[in-house]
C-alpha positions as CSV (number, residue, x, y, z in Angstrom):
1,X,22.0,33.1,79.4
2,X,25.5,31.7,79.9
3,X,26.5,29.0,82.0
4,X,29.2,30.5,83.9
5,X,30.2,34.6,84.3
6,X,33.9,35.3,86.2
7,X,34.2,37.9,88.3
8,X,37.7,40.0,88.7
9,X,36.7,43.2,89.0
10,X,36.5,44.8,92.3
11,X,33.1,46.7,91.4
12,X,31.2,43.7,90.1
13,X,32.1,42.0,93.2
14,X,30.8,45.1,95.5
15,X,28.1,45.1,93.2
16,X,26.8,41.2,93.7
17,X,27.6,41.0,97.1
18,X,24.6,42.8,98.9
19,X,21.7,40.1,100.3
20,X,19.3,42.1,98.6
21,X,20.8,42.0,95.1
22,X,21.3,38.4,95.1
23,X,18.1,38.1,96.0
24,X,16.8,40.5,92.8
25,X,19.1,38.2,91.4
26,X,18.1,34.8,92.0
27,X,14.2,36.3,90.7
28,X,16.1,36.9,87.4
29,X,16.8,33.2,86.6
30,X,13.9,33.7,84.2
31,X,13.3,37.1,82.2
32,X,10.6,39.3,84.7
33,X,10.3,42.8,84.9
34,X,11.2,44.9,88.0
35,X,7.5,44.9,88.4
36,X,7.0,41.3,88.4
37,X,10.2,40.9,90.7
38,X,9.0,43.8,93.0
39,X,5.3,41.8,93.6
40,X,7.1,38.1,94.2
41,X,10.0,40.1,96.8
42,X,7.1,42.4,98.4
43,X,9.4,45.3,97.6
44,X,8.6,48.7,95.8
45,X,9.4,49.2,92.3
46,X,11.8,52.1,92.6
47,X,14.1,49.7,94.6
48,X,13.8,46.8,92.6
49,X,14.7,49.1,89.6
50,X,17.2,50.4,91.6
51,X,19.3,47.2,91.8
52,X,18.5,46.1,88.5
53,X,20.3,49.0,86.9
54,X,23.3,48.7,89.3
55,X,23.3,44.9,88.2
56,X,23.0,45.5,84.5
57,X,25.5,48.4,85.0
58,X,28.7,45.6,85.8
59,X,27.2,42.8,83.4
60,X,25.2,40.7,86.3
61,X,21.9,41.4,84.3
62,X,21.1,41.5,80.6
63,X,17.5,43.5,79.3
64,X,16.4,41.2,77.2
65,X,13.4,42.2,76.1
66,X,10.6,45.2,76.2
67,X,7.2,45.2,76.1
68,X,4.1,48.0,75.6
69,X,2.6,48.5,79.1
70,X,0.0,50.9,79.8
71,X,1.5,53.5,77.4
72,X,5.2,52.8,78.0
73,X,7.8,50.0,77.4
74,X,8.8,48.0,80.0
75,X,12.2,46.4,80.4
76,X,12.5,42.5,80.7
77,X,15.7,41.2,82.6
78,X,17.3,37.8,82.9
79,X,20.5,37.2,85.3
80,X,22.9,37.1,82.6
81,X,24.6,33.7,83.8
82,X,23.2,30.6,85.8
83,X,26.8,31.2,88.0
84,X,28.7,33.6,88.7
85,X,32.0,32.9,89.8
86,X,34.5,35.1,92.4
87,X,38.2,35.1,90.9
88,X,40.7,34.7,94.0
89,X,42.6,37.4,92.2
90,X,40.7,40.0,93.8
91,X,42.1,39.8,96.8
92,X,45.8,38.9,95.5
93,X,48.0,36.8,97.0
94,X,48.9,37.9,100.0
95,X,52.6,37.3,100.7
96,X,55.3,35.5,99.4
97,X,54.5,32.3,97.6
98,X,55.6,29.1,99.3
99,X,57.3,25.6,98.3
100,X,54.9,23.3,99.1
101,X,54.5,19.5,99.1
102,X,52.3,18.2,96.1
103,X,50.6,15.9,99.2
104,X,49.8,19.3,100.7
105,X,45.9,20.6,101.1
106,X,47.6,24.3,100.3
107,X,49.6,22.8,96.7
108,X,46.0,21.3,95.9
109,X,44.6,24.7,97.0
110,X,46.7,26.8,94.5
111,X,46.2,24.0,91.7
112,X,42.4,24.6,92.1
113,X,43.3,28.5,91.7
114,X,45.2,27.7,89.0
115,X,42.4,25.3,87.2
116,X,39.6,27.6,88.1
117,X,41.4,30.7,86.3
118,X,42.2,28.5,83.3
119,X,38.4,27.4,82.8
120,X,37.1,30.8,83.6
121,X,39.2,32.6,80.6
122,X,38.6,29.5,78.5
123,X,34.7,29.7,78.8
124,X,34.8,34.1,78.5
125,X,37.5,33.4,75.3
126,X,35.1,31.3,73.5
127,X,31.7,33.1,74.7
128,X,33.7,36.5,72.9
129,X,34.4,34.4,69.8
130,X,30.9,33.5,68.9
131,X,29.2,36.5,70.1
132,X,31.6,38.1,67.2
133,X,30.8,34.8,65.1
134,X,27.0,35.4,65.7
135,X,27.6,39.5,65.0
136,X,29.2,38.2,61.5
137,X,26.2,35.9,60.8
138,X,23.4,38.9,61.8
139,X,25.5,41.5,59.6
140,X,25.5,39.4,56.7
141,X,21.8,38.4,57.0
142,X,21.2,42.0,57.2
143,X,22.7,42.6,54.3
144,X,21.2,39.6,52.3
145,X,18.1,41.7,53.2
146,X,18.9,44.4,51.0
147,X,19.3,48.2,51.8
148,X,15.5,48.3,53.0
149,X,16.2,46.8,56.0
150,X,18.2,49.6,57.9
151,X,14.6,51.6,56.8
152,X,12.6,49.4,58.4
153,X,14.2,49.0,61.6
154,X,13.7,52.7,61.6
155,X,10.4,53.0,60.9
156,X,9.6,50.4,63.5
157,X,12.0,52.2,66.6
158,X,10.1,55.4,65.4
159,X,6.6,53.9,66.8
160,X,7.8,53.0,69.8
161,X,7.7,56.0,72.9
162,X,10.8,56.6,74.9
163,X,11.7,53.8,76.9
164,X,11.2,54.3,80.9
165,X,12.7,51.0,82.2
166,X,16.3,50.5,81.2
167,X,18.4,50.7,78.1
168,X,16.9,48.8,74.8
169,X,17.7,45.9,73.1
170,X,16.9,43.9,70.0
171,X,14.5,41.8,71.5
172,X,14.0,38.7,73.8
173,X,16.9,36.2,73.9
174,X,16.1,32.1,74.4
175,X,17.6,29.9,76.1
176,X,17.6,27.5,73.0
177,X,20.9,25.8,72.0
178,X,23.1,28.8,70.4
179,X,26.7,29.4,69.3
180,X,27.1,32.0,72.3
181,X,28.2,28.6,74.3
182,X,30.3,26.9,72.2
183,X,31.9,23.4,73.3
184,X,35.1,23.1,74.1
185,X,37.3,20.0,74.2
186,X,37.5,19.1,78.3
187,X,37.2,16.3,80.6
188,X,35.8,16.1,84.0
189,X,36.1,13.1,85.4
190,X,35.0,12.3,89.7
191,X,34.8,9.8,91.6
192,X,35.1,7.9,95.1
193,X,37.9,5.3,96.1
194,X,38.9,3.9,99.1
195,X,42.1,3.5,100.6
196,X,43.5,2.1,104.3
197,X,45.6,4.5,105.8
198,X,48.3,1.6,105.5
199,X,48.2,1.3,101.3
200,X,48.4,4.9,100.3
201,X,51.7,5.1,99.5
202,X,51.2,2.0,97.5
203,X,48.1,4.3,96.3
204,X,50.3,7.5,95.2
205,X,53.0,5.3,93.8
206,X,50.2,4.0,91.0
207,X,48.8,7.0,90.4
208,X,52.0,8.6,89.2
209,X,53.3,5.6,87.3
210,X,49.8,6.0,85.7
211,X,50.4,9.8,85.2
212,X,53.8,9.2,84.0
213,X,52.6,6.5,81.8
214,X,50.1,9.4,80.0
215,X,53.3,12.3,80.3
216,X,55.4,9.7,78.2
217,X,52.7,8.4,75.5
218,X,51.2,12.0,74.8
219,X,53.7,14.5,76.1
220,X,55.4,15.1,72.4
221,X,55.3,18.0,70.5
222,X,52.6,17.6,67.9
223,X,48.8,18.0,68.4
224,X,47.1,20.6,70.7
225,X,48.3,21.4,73.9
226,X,45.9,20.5,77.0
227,X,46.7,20.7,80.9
228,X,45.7,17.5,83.2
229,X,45.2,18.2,86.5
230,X,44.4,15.8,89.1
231,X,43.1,16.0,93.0
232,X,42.3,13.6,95.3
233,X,41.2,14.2,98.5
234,X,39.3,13.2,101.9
235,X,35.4,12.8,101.1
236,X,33.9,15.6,103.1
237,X,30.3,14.2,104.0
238,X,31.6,10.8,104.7
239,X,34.4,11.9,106.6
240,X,31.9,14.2,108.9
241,X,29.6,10.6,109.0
242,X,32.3,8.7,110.1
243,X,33.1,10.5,112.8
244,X,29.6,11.4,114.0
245,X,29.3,7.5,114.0
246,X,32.6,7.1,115.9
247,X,31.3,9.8,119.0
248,X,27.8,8.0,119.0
249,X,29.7,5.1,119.7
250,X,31.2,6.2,122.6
């Protein structure tokens, strides 16, 4: 399962966004079978299966597994990531884009756009990269095998009955550590400060001599290239406490 699966397609989005898909969904953080997510939903099978196949359709759901059940093979599904992430870009941007101040909530707005689109193609670049390294590695091992191998593959898919439940794979995936999330090199870094409404100007005047200080020691033009992006804004929950304490006061 991958950590993170980015959404820009129109039809994966119509596809996700139905309650009771999300819900087939959420029963898929762990590999079950339509059956087993039918019983735990109190819904038939037909409609579980139904939404399944529409899921693994647009990549929302991997088979990862089958398995002999009363005569037939049954399909075994796992959400294929832990999050699934809606790309702003389909909608568009609606209009022309607008100078705005970099002290503005809509300049921090686009700049989390902008950083969410950058991590998202980062993470499906490298997730494409080692599935093909991992394709290498399984071709060679096949071949280290020798030419026997390709025979008994067949001899062992020939057993099997058709399969009723979805298309077929190679066999059950782990979560164990794996190539197919490689690390990349990034930094997240949060926290809270606190500043009077008096000192932030003396606030944003350190902060960019601090940027600027970072801009002039590593802004030449050897090493790899990396973006640094920076937000800072209002704490939500304290925000909504403070004020809730302020109207109780009165």
């Amino acid at each position: 399962m991958r950590d993170l699966l980015y959404l820009e397609r129109v039809e994966q989005a119509e596809t996700l966004l139905k309650p009771q898909r999300i819900e087939v969904l959420r029963q898929l953080a762990e590999p079950r079978s339509c059956t087993e997510v039918a019983a735990r939903l109190d819904q038939t099978q037909q409609r579980v299966y139904y939404h399944v196949k529409r899921l693994v359709e647009h990549g929302l759901v991997t088979q990862v597994a089958e398995r002999r059940v009363r005569g037939i093979n049954e399909g075994v599904y796992q959400a294929t990531a832990r999050a699934y992430w809606l790309s702003p870009r389909l909608v568009g941007r609606i209009g022309r884009p607008q100078e705005r101040d970099e002290a503005s909530l809509g300049y921090l707005l686009d700049l989390m756009e902008e950083v969410q689109s950058d991590v998202a193609a980062l993470h499906t670049q490298a997730a494409r990269r080692a599935a093909r390294r991992r394709e290498a590695d399984h071709q060679a091992a096949r071949h280290a095998e020798g030419p026997h191998a390709d025979e008994l593959d067949a001899g062992e898919s020939g057993a099997l009955e058709p399969h009723t439940d979805g298309p077929h794979t190679d066999g059950p995936h782990t979560d164990e550590p794996n190539p197919d999330e490689p690390e990349l090199p990034s930094l997240g870094v949060s926290g809270e400060i606190r500043v009077r409404p008096d000192r932030r100007p003396e606030f944003m005047a350190d902060l960019k001599a601090a940027l600027q200080d970072l801009f002039a020691r590593y802004g030449g033009a050897e090493g790899d290239a990396f973006k640094l992006a920076v937000a800072c804004y209002p704490d939500r929950q304290r925000d909504e406490d403070d004020r809730s304490r302020q109207g109780e006061a009165r």
